[in-house]
N, C-alpha and C positions, 0 to 999 in steps of 0.2 A: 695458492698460498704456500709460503714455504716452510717448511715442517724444521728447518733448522735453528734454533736458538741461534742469537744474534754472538753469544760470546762465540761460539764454533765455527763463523764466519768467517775472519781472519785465518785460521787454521786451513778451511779450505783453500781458500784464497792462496796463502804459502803454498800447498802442495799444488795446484797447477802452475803456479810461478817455478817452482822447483824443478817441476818436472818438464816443463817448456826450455830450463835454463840447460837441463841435463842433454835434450835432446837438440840443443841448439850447438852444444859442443861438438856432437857427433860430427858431422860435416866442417866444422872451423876446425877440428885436430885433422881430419884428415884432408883438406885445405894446404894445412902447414905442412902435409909431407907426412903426419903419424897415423898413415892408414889404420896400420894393425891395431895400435892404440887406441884409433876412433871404432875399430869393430870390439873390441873388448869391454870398450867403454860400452856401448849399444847393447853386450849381452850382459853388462854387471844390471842395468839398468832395466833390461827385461826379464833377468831373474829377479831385483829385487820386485818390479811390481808383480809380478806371481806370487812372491813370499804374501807380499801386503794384500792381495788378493786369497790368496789363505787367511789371512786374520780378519778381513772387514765381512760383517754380519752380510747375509742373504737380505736384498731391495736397497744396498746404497748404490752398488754400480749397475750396470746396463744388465737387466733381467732375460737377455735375448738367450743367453746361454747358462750351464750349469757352473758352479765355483770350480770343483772336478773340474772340468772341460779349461777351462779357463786359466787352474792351475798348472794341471798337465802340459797346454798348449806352450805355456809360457816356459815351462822348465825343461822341455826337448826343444823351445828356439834357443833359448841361451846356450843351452849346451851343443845345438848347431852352430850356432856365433862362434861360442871359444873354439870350436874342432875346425874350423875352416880359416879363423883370423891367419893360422898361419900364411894361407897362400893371398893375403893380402898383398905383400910385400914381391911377388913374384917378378920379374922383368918382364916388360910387355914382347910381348910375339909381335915380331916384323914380318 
């Protein structure tokens, strides 16, 4: 049975639609030639869900690991993301 009131449905719903759409971008900007844009975009995007993973109470998401873990994890990839976007843009070796 699902433990969700019916009004907070839609809400869920938005946020995997939101977050599908965000991650759908990744690869269409860098598609178009905006590599570095598409990895900045990809660490705005896993630092905000670490943020949002700091706020949401302990049993809505995957209980495999701790929020800690899960925070942390998220806020040293983005901060990997932005430190290497530069060499996105590099010229390929022949």
């Amino acid at each position: 049975m699902d433990d969700c009131p019916q009004r907070q449905q839609p809400y869920r719903t938005l946020a995997v639609v939101a977050v599908a759409a965000w991650l759908a971008a990744v690869p269409a900007l860098s598609l178009l030639g905006h590599r570095r844009l598409a990895i900045i975009w990809l660490g705005a995007e896993v630092l905000v869900l670490a943020i949002i993973r700091l706020q949401r109470p302990d049993g809505t998401w995957i209980a495999a690991r701790s929020r800690a873990f899960d925070v942390v994890f998220g806020l040293l990839l983005a901060v990997g993301l932005f430190a290497l976007s530069y060499y996105a843009n590099l010229p390929r070796v022949r």
